[in-house]
N, C-alpha and C positions, 0 to 999 in steps of 0.2 A: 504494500500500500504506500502510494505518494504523498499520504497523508494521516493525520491519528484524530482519534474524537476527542482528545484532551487536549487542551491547548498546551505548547511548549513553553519552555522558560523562555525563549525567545519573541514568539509570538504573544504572551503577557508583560513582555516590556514593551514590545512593539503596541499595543492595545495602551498604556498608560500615558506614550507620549502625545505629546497636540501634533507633530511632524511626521513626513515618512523619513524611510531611511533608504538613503543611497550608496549603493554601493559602487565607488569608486575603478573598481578591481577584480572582477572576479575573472574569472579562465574556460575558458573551453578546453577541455583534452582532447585533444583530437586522438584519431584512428588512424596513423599514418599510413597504413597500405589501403583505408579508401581515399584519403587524400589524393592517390597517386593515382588511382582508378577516375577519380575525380580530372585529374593532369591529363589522363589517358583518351576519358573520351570527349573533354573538351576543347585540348591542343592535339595531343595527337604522342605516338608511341613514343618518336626518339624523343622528347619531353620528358616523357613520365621516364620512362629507363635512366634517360642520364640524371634526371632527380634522384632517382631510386639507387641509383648507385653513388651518389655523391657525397661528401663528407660532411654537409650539412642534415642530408637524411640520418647517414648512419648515426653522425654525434645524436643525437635527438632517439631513435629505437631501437640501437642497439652501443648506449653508450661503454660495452662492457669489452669493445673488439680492440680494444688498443691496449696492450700489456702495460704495463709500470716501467719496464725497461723501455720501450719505447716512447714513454711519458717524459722516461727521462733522461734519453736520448736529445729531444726536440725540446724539451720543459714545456709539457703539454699538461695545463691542469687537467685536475684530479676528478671525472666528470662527476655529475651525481648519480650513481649505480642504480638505487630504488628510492625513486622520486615523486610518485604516486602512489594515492590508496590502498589498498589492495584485502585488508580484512575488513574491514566498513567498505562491502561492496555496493548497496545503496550510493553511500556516498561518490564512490568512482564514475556510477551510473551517473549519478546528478552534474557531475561536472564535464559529462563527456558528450551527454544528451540534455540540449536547451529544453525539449519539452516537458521534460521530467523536472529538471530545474525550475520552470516555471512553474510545476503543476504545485512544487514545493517551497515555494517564498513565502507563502504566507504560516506554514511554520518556523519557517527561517527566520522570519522576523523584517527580512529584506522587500521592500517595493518596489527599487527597482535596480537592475544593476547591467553595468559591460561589460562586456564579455572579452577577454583580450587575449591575444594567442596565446601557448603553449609552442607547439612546435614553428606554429608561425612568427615568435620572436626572431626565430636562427635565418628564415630564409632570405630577409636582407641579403644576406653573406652566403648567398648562393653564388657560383660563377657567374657571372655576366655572359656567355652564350647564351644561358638557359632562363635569368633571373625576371626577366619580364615577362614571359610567360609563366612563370611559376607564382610569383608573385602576383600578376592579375586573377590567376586561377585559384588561389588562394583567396583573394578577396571577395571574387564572386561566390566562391564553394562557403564560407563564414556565413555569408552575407545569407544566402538559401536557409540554411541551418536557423538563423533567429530570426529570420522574415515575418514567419506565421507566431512571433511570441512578443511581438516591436513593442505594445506595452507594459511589455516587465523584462524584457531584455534587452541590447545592444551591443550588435556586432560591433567589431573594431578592425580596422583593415590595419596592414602592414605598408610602412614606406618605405623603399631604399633612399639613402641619402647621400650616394655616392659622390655626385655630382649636382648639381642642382636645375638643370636638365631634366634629369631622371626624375628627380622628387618630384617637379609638376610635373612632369606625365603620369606620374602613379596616383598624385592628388588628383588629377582631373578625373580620368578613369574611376576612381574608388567614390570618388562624392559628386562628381554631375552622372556619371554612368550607371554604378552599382547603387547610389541612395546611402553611403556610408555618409556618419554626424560624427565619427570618432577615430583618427588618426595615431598610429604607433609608430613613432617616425625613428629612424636610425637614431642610434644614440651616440655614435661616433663611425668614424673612419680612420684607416689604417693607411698613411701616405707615407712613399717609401721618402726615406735620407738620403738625398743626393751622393753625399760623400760614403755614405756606407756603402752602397750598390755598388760606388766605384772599386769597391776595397774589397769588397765580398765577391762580386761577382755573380755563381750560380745561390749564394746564402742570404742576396740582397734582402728576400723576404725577411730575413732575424732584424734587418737594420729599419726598422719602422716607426713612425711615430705617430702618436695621437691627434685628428683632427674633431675638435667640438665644434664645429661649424660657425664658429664666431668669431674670436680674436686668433689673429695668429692662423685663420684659415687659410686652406687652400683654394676655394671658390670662394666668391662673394653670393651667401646665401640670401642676400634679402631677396629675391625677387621668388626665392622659395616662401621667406615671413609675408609678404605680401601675397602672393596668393594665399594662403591661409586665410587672411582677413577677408578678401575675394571669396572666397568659398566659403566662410565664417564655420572655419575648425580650429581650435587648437589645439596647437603640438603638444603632443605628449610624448613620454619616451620612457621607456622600462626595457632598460639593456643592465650589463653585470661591466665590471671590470676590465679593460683592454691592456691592462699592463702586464704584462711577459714579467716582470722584476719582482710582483706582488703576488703571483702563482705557489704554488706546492701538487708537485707530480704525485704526490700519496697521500693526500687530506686533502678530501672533499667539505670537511667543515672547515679548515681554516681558508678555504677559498668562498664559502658562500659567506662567512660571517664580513660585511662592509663592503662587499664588494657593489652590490647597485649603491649606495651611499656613492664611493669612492666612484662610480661613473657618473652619476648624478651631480656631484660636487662641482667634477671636471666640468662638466656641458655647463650646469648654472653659472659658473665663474666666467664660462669662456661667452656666454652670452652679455652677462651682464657686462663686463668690463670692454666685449665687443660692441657695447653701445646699443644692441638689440633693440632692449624693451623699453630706450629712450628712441630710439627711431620708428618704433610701431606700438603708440601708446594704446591701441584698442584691444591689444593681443595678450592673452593670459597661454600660460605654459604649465602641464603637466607631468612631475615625476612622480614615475610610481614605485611603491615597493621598497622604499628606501630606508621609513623612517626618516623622521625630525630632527635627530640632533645631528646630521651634517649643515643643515640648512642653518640650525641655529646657531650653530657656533658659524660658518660661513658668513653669514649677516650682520653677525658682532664684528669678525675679522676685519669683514671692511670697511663698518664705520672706522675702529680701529687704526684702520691703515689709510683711511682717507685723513683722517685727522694728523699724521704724521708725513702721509707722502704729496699731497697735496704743493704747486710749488711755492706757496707761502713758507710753510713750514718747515719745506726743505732746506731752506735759507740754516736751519739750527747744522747741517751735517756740508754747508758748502764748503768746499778745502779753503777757497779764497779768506776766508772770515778766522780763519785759523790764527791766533799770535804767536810766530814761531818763535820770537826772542823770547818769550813770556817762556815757551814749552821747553827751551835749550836751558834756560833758568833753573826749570826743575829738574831735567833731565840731571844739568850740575852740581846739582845740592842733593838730591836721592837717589839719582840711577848706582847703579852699581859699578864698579869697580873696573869690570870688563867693558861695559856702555861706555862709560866715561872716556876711556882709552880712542875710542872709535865714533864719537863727537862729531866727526864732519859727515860721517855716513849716517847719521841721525839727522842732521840738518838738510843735506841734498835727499833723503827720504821723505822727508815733508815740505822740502818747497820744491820736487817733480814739478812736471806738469799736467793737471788733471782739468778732464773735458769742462767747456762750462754748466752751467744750469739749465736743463734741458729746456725748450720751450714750450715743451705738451709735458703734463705729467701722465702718468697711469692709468687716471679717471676722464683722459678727455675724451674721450668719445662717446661716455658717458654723459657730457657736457653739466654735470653739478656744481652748485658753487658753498654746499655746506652738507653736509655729511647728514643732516636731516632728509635730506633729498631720497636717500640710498631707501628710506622704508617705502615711499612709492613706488620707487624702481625697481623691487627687488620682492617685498613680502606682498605687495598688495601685485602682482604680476606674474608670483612663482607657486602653484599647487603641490603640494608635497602628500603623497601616497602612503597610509602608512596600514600593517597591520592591525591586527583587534586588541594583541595584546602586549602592542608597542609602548612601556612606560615614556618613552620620548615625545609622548603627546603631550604629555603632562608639562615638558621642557617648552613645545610650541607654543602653550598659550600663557603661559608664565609671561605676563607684562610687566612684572616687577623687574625678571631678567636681563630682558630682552631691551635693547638701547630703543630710547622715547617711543616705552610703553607696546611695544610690536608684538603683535599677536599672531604668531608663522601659520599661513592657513594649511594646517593639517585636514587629510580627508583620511575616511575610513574607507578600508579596499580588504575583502575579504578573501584574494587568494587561493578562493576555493578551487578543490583538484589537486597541489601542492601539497608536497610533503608536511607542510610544518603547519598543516590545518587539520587536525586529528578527526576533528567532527565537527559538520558543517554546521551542526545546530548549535554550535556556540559561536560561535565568530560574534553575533550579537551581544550574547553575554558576557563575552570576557571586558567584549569593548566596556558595558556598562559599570564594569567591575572599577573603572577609570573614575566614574561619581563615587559610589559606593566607596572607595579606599581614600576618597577627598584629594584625589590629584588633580581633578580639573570641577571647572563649577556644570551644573543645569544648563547655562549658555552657550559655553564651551562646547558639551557634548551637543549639541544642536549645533551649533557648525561645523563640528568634526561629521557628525552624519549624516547631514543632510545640507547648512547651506553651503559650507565652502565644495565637495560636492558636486553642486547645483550650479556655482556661480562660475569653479573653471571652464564648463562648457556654455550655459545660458549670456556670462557676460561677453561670448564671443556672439550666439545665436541665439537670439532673446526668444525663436521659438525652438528652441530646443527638445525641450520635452512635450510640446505640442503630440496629443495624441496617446499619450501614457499613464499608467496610473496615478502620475502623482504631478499632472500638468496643472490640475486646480489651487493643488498647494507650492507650487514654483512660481504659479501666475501671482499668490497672495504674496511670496518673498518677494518677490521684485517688484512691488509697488509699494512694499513696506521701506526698502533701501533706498539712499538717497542716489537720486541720480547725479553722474558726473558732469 
């Protein structure tokens, strides 16, 4: 049965509040050999084969064919072996099959939730002969799957973000074509080091470096953030760790534990200080799965570091302002015995010649002129995905902490399907455990559940949930909020 005549712990909380509850985050599991069957009679054989033999397939269903030695041969993390359900077989059902998931929300506690890939995380990172066919076929194949359940489900399609090319063609296709409202857009890319490839040669692949699509990119992405706004989606992004250095070939937990955090970090840093979400101020952005206290301590950092590096302030560390008679003074009265001997090489070490005071700092592209600026730009723009029994929520709305009083908009994402979701009929309850243990207030948890939520994708498409369970009470939030 999909369902019990007693109401759940879940569904008796969900019954007490005035609000529904959103969920953020939930998963589809997919069936990877009907996926393929799906590739097969949509595009066609050598499609589906060369998916089906590719190493984004195997990592993803059969992540157990790569020995240890050969992990650590290449420093190949540590995949996750058994990452799904498997004795709560209900529940594997629920996450694998929309209609049953639907049939079961209202024990869950949940009204409405989206649905975001599982295997379809990985196929970004499919080769490029194959990736655009696999990838639209992906999207339409999701898209089929929660069609007939649009009011308590939503699909989510997959972007590559290779080039920014690619990303609109996948955006257009995925939301004028298939009807997708919800984007999982590459969370990085991997661009080769010039000089390493030179030195490496056939290993150029080892010499790679991280691109967040914002500072320091390789393409100029706006005309990707800009269609976004044009199509009225935003980006979201739930990827894991790109760095090769922070791996372990034989611990799968010391690889999962910070690693979406540590990707998450990277992209928010690299957007904000690329000036993003000051050049496309109607555009909110979604990380999922992360947890909060990367963001919060992130947030502080750069008030932090705006207060310091700023080029007012710079002026405290410029060489020129230095007294070096004053410094050779002490040097002669304290330094030691050895120093003292070698006096001229202390002096010609502090009056070098050193560049001047740059004429852009850090933040210009940003274009702030007080560190107050940064909570617009950064909390009131950045969604942060967090589990049920994330005590980091607690950290996000702590205004006391948080520099002038900022509130990190934490959302609840129930990761249903995944390992570290034992049983789906709690995701709700543990959340609520967040009141009950007096970490966050009544309010709090009302925008951890449902408006922050609400407001990463309605403040992009104000009809958003237009057509869904819980369009009457989105329609009340947003004429309660003050408009911009």
């Amino acid at each position: 049965m999909a369902t019990t005549t007693e109401p759940t712990r879940a569904a008796a909380i969900r019954r007490q509040l005035s609000f529904p509850i959103v969920d953020c985050d939930g998963h589809v599991l997919e069936v990877s050999p009907v996926f393929v069957e799906h590739i097969r009679e949509t595009v066609g054989d050598a499609v589906a084969d060369a998916y089906a033999s590719s190493p984004v397939y195997r990592r993803f269903s059969e992540p157990w064919r790569t020995t240890q030695e050969e992990r650590r041969r290449q420093w190949i993390a540590q995949p996750n072996m058994w990452g799904w359900p498997t004795r709560n077989t209900l529940d594997r059902a629920t996450a694998t099959i929309p209609a049953l998931y639907a049939s079961r929300m209202d024990d869950l506690g949940i009204d409405y939730s989206l649905l975001y890939p599982s295997e379809g995380l990985f196929i970004v990172h499919t080769d490029p002969s194959i990736r655009a066919d696999v990838v639209r076929a992906y999207n339409a194949w999701v898209m089929e799957l929660c069609r007939p359940h649009a009011d308590r489900l939503c699909a989510v399609a997959s972007i590559p973000m290779d080039t920014p090319e690619e990303a609109i063609a996948h955006l257009e296709h995925a939301v004028r074509d298939l009807g997708h409202k919800v984007v999982c857009m590459q969370g990085w890319a991997a661009r080769p080091v010039p000089a390493a490839g030179a030195a490496a040669g056939s290993l150029a692949g080892f010499g790679t470096r991280v691109d967040w699509f914002g500072l320091d990119s390789e393409h100029d992405y706006d005309a990707v953030w800009a269609k976004c706004v044009e199509l009225q989606v935003a980006p979201t992004f739930h990827s894991a760790s790109p760095l090769r250095a922070g791996r372990s070939a034989s611990n799968y937990t010391y690889n999962h534990i910070g690693s979406v955090a540590q990707a998450q970090e990277g992209l928010a840093k690299s957007l904000f200080l690329g000036g993003v979400t000051r050049r496309f101020p109607t555009l909110n952005f979604g990380f999922l799965e992360c947890g909060a206290s990367w963001a919060c301590s992130l947030y502080a950092d750069l008030v932090g570091h705006f207060a310091k590096r700023n080029l007012a302030a710079m002026r405290y560390v410029d060489p020129t302002e230095l007294d070096v008679e004053a410094l050779m003074g002490h040097f002669g009265t304290h330094g030691d015995g050895f120093t003292r001997r070698h006096l001229d090489l202390v002096r010609s070490y502090y009056t070098r010649d050193f560049p001047p005071l740059p004429e852009r700092d850090d933040f210009a592209a940003v274009e702030i002129g007080s560190a107050e600026e940064i909570k617009a730009l950064f909390v009131d723009r950045f969604f942060i995905g967090c589990e049920a029994d994330d005590r980091s929520v607690a950290w996000a709305f702590n205004h006391k902490v948080n520099p002038f009083g900022a509130r990190i908009r934490a959302m609840f994402g129930s990761d249903v399907g995944h390992w570290d979701v034992t049983d789906v009929g709690d995701v709700v309850v543990e959340a609520e455990e967040l009141v009950d243990d007096g970490l966050i207030s009544a309010e709090d948890f009302k925008d951890f559940m449902f408006t922050n939520p609400v407001m990463l994708h309605a403040g992009v498409n104000p009809g958003f949930f237009t057509g869904t369970r819980v369009e009457r009470d989105v329609e009340a939030l947003l004429a309660e909020l003050p408009r911009p």
